[in-house]
VEXDREN-2710 file (C-alpha; in Angstrom, 1 decimal):
% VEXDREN-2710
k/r/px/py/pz
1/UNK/102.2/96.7/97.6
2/UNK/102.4/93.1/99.2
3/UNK/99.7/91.1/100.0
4/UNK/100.6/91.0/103.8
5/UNK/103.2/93.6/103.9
6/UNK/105.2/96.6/101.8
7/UNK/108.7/95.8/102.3
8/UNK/111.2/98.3/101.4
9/UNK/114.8/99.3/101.4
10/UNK/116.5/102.4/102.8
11/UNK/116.9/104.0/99.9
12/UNK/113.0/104.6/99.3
13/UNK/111.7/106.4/102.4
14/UNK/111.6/110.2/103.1
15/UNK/111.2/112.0/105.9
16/UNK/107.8/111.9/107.4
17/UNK/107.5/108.1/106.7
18/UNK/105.4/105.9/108.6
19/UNK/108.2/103.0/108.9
20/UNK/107.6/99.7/111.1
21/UNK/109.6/96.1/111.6
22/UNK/108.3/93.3/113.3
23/UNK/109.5/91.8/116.4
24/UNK/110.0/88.3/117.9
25/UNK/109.3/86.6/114.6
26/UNK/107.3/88.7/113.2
27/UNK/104.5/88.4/116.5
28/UNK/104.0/92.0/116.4
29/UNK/105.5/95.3/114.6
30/UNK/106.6/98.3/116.2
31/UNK/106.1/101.7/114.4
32/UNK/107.7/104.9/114.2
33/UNK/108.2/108.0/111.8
34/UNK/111.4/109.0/110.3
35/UNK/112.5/112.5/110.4
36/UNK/115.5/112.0/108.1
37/UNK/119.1/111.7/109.0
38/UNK/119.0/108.0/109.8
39/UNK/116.9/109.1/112.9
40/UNK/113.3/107.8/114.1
41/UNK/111.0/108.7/116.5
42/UNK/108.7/106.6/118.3
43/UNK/106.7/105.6/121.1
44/UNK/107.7/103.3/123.7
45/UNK/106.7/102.1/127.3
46/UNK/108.1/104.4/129.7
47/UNK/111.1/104.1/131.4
48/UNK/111.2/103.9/134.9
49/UNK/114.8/103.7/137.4
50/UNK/114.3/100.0/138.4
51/UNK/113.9/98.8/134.6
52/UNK/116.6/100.7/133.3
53/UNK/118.8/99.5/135.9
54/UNK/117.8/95.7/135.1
55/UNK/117.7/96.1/131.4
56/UNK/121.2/98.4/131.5
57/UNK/123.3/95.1/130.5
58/UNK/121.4/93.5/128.2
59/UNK/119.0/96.3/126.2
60/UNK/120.4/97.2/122.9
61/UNK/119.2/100.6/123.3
62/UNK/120.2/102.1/126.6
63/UNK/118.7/105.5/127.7
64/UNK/118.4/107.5/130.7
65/UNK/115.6/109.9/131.9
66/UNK/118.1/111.8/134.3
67/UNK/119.4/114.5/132.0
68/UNK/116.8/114.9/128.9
69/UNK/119.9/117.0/127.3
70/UNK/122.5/114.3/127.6
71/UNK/121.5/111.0/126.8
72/UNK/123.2/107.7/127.2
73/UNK/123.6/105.3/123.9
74/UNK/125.0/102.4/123.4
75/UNK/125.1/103.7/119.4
76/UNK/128.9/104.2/118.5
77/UNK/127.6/106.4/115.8
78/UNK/125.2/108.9/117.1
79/UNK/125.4/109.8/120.4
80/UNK/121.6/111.6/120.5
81/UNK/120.4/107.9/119.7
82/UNK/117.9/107.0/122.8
83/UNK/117.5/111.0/123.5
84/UNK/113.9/111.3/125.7
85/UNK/112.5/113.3/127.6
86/UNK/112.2/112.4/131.5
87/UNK/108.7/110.3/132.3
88/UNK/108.3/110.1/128.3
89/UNK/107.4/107.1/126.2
90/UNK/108.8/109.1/122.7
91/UNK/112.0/108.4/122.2
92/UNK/114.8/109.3/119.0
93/UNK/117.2/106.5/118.0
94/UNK/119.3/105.9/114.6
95/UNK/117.2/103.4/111.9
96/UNK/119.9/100.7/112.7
97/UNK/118.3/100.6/116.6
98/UNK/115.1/100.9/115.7
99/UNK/115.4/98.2/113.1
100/UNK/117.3/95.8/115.2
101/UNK/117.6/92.6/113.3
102/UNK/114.4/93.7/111.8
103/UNK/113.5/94.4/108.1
104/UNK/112.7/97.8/107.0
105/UNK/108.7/98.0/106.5
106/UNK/106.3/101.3/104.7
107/UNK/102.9/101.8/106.2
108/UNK/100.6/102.7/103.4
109/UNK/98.1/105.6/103.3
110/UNK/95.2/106.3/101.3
111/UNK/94.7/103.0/99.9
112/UNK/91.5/101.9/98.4
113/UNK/89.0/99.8/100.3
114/UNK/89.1/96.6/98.2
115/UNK/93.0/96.6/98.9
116/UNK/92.4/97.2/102.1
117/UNK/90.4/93.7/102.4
118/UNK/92.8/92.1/101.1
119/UNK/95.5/93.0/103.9
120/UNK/95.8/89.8/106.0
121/UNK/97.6/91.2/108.2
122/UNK/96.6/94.4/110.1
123/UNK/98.5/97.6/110.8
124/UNK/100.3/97.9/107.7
125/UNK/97.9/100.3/105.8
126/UNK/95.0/102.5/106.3
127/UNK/92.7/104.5/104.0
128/UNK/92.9/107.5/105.6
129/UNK/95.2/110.6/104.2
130/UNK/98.5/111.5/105.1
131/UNK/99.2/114.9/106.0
132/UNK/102.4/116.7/104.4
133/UNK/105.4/115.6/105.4
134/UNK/106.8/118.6/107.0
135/UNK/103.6/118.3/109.0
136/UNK/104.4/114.6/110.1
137/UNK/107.8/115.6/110.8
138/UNK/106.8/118.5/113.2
139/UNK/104.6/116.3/114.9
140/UNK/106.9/113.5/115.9
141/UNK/109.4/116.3/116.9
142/UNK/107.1/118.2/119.1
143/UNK/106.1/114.4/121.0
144/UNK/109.3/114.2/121.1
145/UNK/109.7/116.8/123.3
146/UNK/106.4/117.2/125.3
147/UNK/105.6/113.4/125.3
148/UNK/102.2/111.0/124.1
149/UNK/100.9/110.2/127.6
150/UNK/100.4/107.0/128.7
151/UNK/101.6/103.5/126.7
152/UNK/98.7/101.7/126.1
153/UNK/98.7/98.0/123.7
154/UNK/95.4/98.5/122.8
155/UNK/94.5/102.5/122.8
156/UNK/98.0/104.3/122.6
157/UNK/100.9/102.3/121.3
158/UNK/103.2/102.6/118.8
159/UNK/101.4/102.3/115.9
160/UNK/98.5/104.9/117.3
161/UNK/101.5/107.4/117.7
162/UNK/102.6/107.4/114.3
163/UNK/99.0/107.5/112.9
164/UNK/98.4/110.6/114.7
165/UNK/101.7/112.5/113.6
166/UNK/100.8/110.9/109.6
167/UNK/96.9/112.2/109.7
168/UNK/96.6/114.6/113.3
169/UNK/93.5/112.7/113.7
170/UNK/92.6/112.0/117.4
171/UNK/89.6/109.6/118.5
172/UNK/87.0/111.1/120.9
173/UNK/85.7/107.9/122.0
174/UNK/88.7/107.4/125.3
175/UNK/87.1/103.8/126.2
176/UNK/87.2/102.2/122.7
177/UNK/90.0/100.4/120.6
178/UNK/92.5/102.8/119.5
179/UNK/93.8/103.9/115.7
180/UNK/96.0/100.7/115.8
181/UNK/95.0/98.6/112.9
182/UNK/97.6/95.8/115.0
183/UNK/95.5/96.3/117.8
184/UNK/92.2/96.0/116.1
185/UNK/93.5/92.8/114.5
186/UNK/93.9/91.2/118.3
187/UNK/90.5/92.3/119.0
188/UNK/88.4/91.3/115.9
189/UNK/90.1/87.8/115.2
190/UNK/88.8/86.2/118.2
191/UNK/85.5/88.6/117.5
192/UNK/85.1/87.3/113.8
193/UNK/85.8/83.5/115.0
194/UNK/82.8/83.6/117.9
195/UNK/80.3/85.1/115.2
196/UNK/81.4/82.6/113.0
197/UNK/80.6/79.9/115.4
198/UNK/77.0/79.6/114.8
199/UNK/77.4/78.7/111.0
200/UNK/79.4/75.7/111.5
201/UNK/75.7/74.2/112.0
202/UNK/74.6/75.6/108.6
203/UNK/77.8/75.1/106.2
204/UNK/79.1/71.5/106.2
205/UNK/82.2/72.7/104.6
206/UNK/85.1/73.9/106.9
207/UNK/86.3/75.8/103.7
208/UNK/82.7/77.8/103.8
209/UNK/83.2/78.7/107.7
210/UNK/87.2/79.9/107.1
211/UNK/85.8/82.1/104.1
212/UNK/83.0/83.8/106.2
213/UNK/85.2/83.9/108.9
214/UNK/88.4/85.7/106.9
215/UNK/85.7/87.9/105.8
216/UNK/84.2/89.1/109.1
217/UNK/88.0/89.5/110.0
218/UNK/88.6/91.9/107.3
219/UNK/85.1/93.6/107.9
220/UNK/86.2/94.4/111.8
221/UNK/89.4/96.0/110.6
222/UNK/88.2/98.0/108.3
223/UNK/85.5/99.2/110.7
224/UNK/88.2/100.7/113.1
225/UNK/90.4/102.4/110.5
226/UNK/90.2/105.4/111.0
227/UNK/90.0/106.3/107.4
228/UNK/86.4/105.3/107.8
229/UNK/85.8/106.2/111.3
230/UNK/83.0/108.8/112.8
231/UNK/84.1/109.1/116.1
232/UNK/87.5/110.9/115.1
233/UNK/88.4/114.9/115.0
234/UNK/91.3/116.8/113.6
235/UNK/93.5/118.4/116.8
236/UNK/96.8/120.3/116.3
237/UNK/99.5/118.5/118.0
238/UNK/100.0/121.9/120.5
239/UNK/96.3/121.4/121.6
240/UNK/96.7/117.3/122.2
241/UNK/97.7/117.6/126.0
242/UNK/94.4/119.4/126.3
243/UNK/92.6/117.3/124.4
244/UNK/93.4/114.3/126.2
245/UNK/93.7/115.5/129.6
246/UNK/97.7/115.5/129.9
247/UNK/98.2/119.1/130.8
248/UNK/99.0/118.6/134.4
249/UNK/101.3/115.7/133.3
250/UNK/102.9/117.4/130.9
251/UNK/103.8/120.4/133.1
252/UNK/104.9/117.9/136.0
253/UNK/107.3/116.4/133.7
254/UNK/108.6/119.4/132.6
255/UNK/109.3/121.1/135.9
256/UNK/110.9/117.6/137.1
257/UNK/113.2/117.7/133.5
258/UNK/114.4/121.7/134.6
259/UNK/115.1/120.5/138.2
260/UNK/117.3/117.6/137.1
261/UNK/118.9/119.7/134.8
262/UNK/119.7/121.7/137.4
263/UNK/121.0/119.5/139.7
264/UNK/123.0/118.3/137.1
265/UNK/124.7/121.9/136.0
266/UNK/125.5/121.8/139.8
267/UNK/127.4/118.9/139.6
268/UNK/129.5/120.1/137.0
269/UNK/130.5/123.0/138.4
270/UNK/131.2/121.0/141.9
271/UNK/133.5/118.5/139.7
END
C-alpha cells in the first residue's frame, strides 16, 4: 500500500477489481472494474451524434451508439472494445484503452481508519467492504447493459460507479456529494483551507496552520466515505433504476436501442 497510491502490474488483479489511472498528469483518475479477459467496464459521459462526430478523428476510443450489438473500435485486437449501449454512459473497452498512456492503479477496500488518514490523495481507498467478486462482476455487466443514469463530476462519476458495483451501496441523500472519495477531495480542500483561515491569527507558525489544515483535509474525506457513512442503503443492482428514478429512462433507451436495431437488420437485407 503506498502512501498516495497502490500501484500495480497486470499480473496482480482479478476480476471484480476496482482498477483506476490517472489522466492529464495525474489531475484526476478515471475508475473502472475489470471483469477479466483484458476487458473493463466503466462509466463515461454520454455520447451524443455531434461529439462523436467531432471527436471521430482524434479519440483513441471510438464508439457508436447506433447499433448497441455492433460496435465501432479503433482496437485492432478486440473488436467489442467501446461496445455501449445507445444513450449510456457504461461502456466495455480492452485494459490497454482504458489505460491509455496511463499506469495500472488498485483501489483498496476495507482499510483501517488510521491508513485511511494517511491517504493524501483521495479516491484511491475506502473503508468500506467489498462484496464477492462474482457479485462486482455481475454488477458492472448488468450497467453495462441497462446503463448508470446521468454523468455527474461530483454525484455520479466514474469512481461512484465502480463503488457501487464493489459494495451495492447507494446514498439516499440525491443533493449531497457522491461516494467519490476524488470528488470529496475537490470539495473538502478548499472547505479544510476556509476553516483553517481563522487560526492563522492564533498560530504564528505557517507549519502549525498546514498541519491543522492537512488534518481537517483528511477529516472531510473520511466523513464522506462511505465506509463510515449513515445516509447509505444496500440496493440490488436490478432494483437501482427504481431506486433512483431511471425507470422511464431506462425503458426509453431500450425501446430506442430495438428500433435502431431494427432499422439496421433492414438495411442489411436491403444491401
Amino acid at each position: 500500500m503506498g502512501l498516495i497510491t497502490h500501484r500495480v502490474d497486470r499480473s496482480e488483479i482479478q476480476p471484480g477489481d476496482h482498477i483506476y489511472t490517472y489522466r492529464a498528469v495525474f489531475t484526476y483518475s478515471h475508475h473502472g472494474i475489470y471483469v477479466g479477459g483484458s476487458k473493463v467496464v466503466h462509466f463515461t459521459p454520454k455520447k451524443t451524434a455531434q461529439s462523436r462526430d467531432a471527436s471521430s478523428s482524434s479519440s483513441s476510443i471510438i464508439t457508436t451508439d447506433s447499433v448497441p450489438s455492433i460496435p465501432s473500435s479503433c482496437c485492432d485486437i478486440f473488436p467489442d472494445c467501446g461496445f455501449r449501449q445507445p444513450g449510456s454512459g457504461v461502456v466495455l473497452t480492452c485494459l490497454d484503452c482504458f489505460l491509455g498512456k496511463g499506469s495500472l492503479h488498485l483501489f483498496e477496500y476495507s482499510i483501517q481508519t488510521s491508513l485511511f488518514l494517511t491517504k493524501l490523495r483521495g479516491g484511491t481507498c475506502s473503508t468500506a467492504a467489498s462484496d464477492p467478486p462474482q457479485s462486482v462482476v455481475h454488477r458492472a455487466m448488468y450497467l453495462l447493459q441497462n446503463g448508470f443514469g446521468n454523468y455527474d463530476v461530483f454525484r455520479n462519476n466514474c469512481e461512484d460507479f465502480a463503488l457501487y458495483c464493489k459494495t451495492g451501496l447507494l446514498i439516499t441523500d440525491s443533493q449531497g456529494v457522491g461516494r467519490s472519495g476524488q470528488a470529496s477531495s475537490v470539495i473538502g480542500a478548499p472547505l479544510a483551507a476556509i476553516l483553517s483561515s481563522p487560526l492563522k491569527l492564533l498560530m504564528p507558525s505557517p507549519v502549525g496552520v498546514a498541519t491543522v489544515t492537512a488534518g481537517m483535509y483528511c477529516m472531510s474525506r473520511y466523513a464522506t466515505d462511505i465506509g463510515v457513512r449513515s445516509d447509505v442503503i444496500k440496493v440490488a443492482v436490478e432494483d437501482l433504476a427504481v431506486n433512483l428514478g431511471w425507470g422511464d429512462e431506462t425503458v426509453e433507451a431500450a425501446d430506442d436501442a430495438s428500433s435502431q436495431l431494427t432499422d439496421y437488420h433492414v438495411i442489411q437485407r436491403k444491401d
